[in-house]
PDB file with SEQRES, HELIX, SHEET and CRYST1 records, atoms N, CA, C and O in Angstrom:
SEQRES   1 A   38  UNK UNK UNK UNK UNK UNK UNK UNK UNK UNK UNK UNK UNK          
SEQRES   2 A   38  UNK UNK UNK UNK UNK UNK UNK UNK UNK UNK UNK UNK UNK          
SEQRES   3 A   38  UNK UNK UNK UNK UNK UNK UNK UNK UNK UNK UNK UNK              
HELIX    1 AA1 UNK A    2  UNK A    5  1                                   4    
HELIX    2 AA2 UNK A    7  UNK A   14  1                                   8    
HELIX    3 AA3 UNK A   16  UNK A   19  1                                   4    
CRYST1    1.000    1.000    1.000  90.00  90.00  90.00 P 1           1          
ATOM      1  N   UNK A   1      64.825-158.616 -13.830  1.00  0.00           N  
ATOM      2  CA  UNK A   1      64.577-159.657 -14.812  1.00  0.00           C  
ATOM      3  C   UNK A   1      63.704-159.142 -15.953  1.00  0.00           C  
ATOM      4  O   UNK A   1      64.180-159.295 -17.078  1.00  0.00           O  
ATOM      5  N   UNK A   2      62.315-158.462 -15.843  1.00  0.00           N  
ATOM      6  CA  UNK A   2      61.957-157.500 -16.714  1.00  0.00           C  
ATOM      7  C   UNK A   2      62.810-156.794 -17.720  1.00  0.00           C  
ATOM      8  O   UNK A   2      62.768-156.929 -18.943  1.00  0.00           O  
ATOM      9  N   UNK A   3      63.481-156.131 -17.113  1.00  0.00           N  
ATOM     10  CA  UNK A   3      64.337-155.486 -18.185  1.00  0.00           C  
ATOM     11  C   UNK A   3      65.434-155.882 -18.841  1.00  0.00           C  
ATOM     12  O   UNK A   3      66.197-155.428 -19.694  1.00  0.00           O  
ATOM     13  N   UNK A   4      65.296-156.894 -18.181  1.00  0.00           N  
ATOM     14  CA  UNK A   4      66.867-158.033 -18.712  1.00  0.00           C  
ATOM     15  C   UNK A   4      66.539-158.625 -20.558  1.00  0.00           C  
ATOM     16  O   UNK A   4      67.260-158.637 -21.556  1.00  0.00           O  
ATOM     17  N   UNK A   5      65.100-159.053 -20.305  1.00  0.00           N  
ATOM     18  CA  UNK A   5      64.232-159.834 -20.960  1.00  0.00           C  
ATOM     19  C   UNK A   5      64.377-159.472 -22.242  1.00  0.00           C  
ATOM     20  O   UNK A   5      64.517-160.370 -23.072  1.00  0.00           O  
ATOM     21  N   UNK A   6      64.372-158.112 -22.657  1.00  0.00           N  
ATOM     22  CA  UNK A   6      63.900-157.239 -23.996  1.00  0.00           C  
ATOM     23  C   UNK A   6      65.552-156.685 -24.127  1.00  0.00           C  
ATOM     24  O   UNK A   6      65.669-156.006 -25.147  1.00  0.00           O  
ATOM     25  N   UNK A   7      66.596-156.785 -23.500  1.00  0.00           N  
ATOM     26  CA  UNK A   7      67.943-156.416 -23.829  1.00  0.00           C  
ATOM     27  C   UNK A   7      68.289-157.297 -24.249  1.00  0.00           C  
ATOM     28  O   UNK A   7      68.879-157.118 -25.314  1.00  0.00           O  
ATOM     29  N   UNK A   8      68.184-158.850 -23.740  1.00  0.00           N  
ATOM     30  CA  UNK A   8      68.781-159.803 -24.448  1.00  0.00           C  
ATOM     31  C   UNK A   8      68.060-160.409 -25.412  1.00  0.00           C  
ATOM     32  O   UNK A   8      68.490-161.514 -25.741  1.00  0.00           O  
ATOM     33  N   UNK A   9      67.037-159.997 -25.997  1.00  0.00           N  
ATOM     34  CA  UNK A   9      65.981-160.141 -27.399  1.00  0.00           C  
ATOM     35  C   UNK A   9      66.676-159.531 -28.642  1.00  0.00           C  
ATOM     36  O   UNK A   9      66.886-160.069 -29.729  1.00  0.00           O  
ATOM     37  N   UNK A  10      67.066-157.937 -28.111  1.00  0.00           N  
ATOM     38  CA  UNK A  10      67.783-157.562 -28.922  1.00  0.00           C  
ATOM     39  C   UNK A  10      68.933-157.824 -29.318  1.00  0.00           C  
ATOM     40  O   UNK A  10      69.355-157.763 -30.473  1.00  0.00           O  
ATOM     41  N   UNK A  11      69.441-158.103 -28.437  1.00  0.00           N  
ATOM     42  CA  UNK A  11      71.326-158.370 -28.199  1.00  0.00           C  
ATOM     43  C   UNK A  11      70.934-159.194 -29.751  1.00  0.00           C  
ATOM     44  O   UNK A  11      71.330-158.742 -30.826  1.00  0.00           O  
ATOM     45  N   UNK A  12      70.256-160.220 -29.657  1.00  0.00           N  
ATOM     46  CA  UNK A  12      70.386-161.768 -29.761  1.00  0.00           C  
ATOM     47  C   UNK A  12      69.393-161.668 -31.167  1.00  0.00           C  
ATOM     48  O   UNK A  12      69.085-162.761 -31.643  1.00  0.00           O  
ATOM     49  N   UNK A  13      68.875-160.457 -31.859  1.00  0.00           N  
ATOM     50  CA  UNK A  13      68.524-160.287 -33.034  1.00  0.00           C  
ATOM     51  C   UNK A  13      69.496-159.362 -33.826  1.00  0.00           C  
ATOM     52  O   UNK A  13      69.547-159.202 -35.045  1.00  0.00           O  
ATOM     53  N   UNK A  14      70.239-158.804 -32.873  1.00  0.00           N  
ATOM     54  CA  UNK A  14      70.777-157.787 -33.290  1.00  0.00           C  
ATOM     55  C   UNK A  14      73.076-158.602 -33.669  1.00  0.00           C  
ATOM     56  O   UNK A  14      74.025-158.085 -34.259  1.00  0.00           O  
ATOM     57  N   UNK A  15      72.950-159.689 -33.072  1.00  0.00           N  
ATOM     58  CA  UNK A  15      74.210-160.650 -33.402  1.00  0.00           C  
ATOM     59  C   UNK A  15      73.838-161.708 -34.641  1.00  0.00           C  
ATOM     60  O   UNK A  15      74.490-162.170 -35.577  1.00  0.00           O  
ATOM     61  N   UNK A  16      72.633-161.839 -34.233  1.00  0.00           N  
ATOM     62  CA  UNK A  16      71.890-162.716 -35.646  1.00  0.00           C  
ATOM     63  C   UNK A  16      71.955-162.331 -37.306  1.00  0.00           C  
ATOM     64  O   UNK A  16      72.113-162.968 -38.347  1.00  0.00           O  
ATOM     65  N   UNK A  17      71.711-160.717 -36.878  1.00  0.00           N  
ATOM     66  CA  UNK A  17      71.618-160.441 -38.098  1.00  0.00           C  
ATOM     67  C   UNK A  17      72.955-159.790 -38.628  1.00  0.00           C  
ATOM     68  O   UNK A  17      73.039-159.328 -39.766  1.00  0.00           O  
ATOM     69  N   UNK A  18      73.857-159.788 -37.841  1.00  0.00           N  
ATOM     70  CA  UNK A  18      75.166-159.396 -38.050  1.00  0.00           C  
ATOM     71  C   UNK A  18      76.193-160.674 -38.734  1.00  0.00           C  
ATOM     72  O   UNK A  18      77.033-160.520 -39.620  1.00  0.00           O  
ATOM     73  N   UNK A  19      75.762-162.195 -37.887  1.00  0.00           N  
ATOM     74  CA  UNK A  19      76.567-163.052 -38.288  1.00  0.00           C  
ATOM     75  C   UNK A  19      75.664-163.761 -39.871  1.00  0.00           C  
ATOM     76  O   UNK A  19      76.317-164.517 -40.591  1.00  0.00           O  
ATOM     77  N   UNK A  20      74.598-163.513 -40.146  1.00  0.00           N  
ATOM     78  CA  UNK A  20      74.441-164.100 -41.548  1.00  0.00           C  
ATOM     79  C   UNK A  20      74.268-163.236 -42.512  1.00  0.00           C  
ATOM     80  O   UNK A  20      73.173-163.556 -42.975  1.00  0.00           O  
ATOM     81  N   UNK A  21      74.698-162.250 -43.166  1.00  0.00           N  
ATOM     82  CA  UNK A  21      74.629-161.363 -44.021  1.00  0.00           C  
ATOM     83  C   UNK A  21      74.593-162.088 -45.106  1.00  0.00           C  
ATOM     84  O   UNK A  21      75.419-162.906 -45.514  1.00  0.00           O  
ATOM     85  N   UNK A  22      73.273-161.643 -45.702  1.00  0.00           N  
ATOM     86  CA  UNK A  22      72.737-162.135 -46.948  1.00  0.00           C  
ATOM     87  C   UNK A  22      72.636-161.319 -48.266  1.00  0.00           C  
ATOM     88  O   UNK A  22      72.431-160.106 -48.301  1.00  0.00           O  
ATOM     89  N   UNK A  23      72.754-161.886 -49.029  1.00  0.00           N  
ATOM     90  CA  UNK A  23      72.960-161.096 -50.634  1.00  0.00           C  
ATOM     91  C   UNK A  23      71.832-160.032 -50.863  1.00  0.00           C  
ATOM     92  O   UNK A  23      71.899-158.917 -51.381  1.00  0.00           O  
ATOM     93  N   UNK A  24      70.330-161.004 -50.090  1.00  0.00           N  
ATOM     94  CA  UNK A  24      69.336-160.100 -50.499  1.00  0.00           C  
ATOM     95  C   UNK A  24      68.545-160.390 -49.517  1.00  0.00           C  
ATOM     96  O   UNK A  24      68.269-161.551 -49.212  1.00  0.00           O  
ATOM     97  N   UNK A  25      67.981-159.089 -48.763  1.00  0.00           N  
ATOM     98  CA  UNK A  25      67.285-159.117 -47.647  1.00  0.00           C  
ATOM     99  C   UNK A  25      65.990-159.901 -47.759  1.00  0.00           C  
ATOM    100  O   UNK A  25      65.288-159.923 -48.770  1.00  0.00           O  
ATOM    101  N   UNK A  26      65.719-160.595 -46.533  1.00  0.00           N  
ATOM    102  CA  UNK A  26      64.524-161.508 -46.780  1.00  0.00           C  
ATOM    103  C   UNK A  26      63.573-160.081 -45.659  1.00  0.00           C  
ATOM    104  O   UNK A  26      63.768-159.630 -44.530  1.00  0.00           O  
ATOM    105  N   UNK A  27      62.694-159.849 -46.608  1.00  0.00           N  
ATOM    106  CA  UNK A  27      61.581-158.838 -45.771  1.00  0.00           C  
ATOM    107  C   UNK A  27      60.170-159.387 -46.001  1.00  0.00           C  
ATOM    108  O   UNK A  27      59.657-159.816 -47.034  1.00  0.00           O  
ATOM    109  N   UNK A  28      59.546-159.224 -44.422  1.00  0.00           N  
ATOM    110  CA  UNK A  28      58.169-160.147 -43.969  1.00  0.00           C  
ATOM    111  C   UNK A  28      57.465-158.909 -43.740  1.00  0.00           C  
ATOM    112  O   UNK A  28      57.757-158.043 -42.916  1.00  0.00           O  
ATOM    113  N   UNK A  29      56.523-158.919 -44.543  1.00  0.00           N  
ATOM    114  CA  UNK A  29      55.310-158.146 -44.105  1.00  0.00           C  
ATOM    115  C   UNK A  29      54.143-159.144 -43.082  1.00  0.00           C  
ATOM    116  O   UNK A  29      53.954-160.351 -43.232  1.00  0.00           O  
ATOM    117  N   UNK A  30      53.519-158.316 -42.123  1.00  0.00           N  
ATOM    118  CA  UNK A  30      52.476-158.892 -41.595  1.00  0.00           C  
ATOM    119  C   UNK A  30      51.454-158.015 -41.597  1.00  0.00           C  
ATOM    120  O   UNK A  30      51.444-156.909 -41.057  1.00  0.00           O  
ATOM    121  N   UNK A  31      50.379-158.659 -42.372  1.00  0.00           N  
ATOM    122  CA  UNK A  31      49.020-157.615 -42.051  1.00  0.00           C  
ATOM    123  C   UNK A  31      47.850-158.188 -40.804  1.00  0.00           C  
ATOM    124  O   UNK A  31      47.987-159.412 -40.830  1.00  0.00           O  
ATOM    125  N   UNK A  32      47.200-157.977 -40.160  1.00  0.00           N  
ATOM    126  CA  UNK A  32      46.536-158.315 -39.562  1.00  0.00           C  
ATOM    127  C   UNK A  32      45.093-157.882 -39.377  1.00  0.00           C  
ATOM    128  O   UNK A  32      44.969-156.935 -38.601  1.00  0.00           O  
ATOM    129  N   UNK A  33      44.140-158.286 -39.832  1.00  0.00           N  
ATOM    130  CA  UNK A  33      43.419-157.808 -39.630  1.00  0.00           C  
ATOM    131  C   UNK A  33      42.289-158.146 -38.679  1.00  0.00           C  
ATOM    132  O   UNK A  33      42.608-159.192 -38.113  1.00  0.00           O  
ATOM    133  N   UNK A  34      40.703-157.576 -38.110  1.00  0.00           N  
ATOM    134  CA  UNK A  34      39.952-157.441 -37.091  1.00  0.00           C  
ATOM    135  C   UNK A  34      40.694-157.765 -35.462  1.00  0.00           C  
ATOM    136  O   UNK A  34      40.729-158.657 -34.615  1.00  0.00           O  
ATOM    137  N   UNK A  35      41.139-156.606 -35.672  1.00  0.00           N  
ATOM    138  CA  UNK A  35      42.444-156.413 -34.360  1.00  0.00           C  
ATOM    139  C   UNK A  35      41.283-156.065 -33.119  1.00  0.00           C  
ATOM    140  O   UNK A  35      41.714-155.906 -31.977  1.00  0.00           O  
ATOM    141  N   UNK A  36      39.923-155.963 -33.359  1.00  0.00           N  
ATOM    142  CA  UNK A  36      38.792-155.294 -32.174  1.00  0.00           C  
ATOM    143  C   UNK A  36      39.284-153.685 -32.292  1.00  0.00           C  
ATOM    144  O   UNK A  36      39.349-153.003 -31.269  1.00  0.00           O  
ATOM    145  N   UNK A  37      39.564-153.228 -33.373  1.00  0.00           N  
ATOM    146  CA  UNK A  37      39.222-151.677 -33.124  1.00  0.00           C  
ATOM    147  C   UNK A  37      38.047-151.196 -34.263  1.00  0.00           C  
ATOM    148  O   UNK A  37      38.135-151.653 -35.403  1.00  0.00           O  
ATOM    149  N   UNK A  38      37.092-150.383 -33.960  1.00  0.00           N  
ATOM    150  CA  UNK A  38      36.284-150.274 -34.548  1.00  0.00           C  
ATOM    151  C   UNK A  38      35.080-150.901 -34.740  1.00  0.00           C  
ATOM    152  O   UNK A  38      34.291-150.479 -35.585  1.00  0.00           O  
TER     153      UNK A  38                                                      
END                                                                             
């Protein structure tokens, strides 16, 4: 079940982004910051 978990994440981002092809890519940056390093 573990490994099931993260195959069908992909499957299922990876059919997503196949069935809506868009004119112009929508791209998300995330910054994050005081992650506790340092």
């Amino acid at each position: 079940m573990r490994k099931f978990t993260p195959i069908a994440f992909c499957a299922s981002i990876l059919l997503a982004s196949l069935c809506s092809a868009a004119e112009r890519p929508n791209i998300l940056y995330l910054y994050v910051d005081d992650m506790g390093w340092g």
